[in-house]
N, C-alpha and C positions, 0 to 999 in steps of 0.2 A: 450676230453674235455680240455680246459685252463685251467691250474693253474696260480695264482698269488700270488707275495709275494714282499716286498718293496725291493730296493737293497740298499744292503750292502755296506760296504769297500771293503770287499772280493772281490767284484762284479767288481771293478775298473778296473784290468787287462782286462776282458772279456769286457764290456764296452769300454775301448780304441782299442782292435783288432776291432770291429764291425763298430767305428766310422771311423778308419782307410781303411775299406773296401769301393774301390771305388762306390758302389751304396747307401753308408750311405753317403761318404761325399761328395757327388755331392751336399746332399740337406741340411745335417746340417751341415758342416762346424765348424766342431771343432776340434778343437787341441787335441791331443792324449797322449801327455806325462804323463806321473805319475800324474806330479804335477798340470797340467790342467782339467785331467777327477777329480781330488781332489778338485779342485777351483771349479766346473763346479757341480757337483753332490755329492761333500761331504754335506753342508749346508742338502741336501735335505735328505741322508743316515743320517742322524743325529736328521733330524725331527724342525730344525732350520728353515725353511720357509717353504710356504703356500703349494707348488705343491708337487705333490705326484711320485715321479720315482718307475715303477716296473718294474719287469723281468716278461715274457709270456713264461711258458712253455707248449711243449708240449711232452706227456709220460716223463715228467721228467726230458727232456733236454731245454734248454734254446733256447727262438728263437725270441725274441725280445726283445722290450724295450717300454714302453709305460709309455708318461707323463701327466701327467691329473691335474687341476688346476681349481679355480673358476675366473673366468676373472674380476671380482671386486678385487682380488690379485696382479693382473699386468696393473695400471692404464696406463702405455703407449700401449698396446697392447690393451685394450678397447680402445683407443683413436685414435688405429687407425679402428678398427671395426666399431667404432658407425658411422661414417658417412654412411657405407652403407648397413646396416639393425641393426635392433633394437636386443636390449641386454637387456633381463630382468635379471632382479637385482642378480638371483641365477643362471646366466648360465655361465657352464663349457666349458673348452678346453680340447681339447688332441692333441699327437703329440706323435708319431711311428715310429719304424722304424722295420723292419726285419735285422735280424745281420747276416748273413751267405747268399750271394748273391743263391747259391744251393736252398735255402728257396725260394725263390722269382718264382712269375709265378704259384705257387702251392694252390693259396687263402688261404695263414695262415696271412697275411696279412688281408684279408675281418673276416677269423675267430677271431683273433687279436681285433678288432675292435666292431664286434659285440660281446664279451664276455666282451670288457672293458666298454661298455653300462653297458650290465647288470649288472657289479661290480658298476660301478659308480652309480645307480639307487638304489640296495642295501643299499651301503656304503654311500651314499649322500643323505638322503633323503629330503632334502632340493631342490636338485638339481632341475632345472627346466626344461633346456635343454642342448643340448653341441654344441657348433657351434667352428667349425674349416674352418680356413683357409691354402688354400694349394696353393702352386704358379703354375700359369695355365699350363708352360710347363711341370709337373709332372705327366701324365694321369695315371700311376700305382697308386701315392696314391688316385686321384681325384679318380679314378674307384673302388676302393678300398673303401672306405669310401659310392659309390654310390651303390654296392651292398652288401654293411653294413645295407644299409636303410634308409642313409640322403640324403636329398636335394639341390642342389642348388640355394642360394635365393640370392645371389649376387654375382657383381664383382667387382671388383675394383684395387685402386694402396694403398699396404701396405709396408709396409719396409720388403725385402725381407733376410733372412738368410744368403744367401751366395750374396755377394757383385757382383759377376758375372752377376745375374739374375735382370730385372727390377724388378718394382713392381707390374707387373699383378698375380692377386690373384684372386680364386673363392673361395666364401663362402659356405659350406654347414651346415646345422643345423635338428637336431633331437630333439623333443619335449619327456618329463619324459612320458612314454604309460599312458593312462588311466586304463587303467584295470588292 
């Protein structure tokens, strides 16, 4: 089973080793020093804005990192959304990674994913759906997310994370379950 818990300061060093590892920063693209994982996810360790940063463990040990938000929080990133599929008014994002490249290929990733649903469904009950966008050349996380149990309902061109990559993007989206 998943555990979750918000991260810390503490959390920083581990945080920068993960980011620093070449299959994290292929896609997110950030700076790793002290003082940037501090600029970059202190605000959030602090409970200072909207998104939510947790740590995924599994048996105890840490094996991701997972960021979840309500997309009404981040109006330039609805703005690039909307044009191609719809965003009702209470729907989330997220955005993951696996920190220890050894993890990867194993589905903690897809487990990742579908336990941060279920957290999110819990803790959010507002939430309506979660629609994430992943940049097309990344088929681990798209595939990832497809046998989570979301869909893909669009494509298109978004501003991409790392400056390398165009802007082809696919959409996928998961609706709160009925039952």
């Amino acid at each position: 089973m998943m555990a979750w818990r918000h991260v810390t300061p503490d959390d920083f060093p581990l945080l920068a080793r993960w980011l620093a590892q070449p299959h994290v920063a292929r896609w997110w693209n950030h700076e790793t020093s002290a003082a940037a994982v501090e600029r970059d996810f202190g605000p959030s360790a602090r409970r200072e804005e909207p998104n939510e940063d947790l740590l995924a463990f599994l048996g105890g040990i840490p094996v991701g990192l997972l960021q979840r938000s309500f997309l009404h929080d981040y109006p330039e990133y609805l703005d690039d959304l909307a044009p191609l599929t719809a965003v009702p008014p209470r729907a989330m994002t997220i955005d993951y990674l696996i920190g220890d490249a050894a993890d990867i290929g194993r589905g903690i990733g897809t487990r990742m994913i579908r336990s941060a649903l279920e957290q999110i469904w819990a803790d959010h009950k507002d939430a309506e759906c979660v629609i994430v966008a992943v940049h097309a050349d990344n088929p681990r996380s798209w595939r990832a997310l497809e046998k989570a149990g979301l869909t893909r309902v669009a494509h298109g061109e978004i501003a991409p994370d790392n400056p390398i990559d165009d802007r082809r993007h696919y959409v996928y989206r998961t609706d709160r379950p009925t039952s």
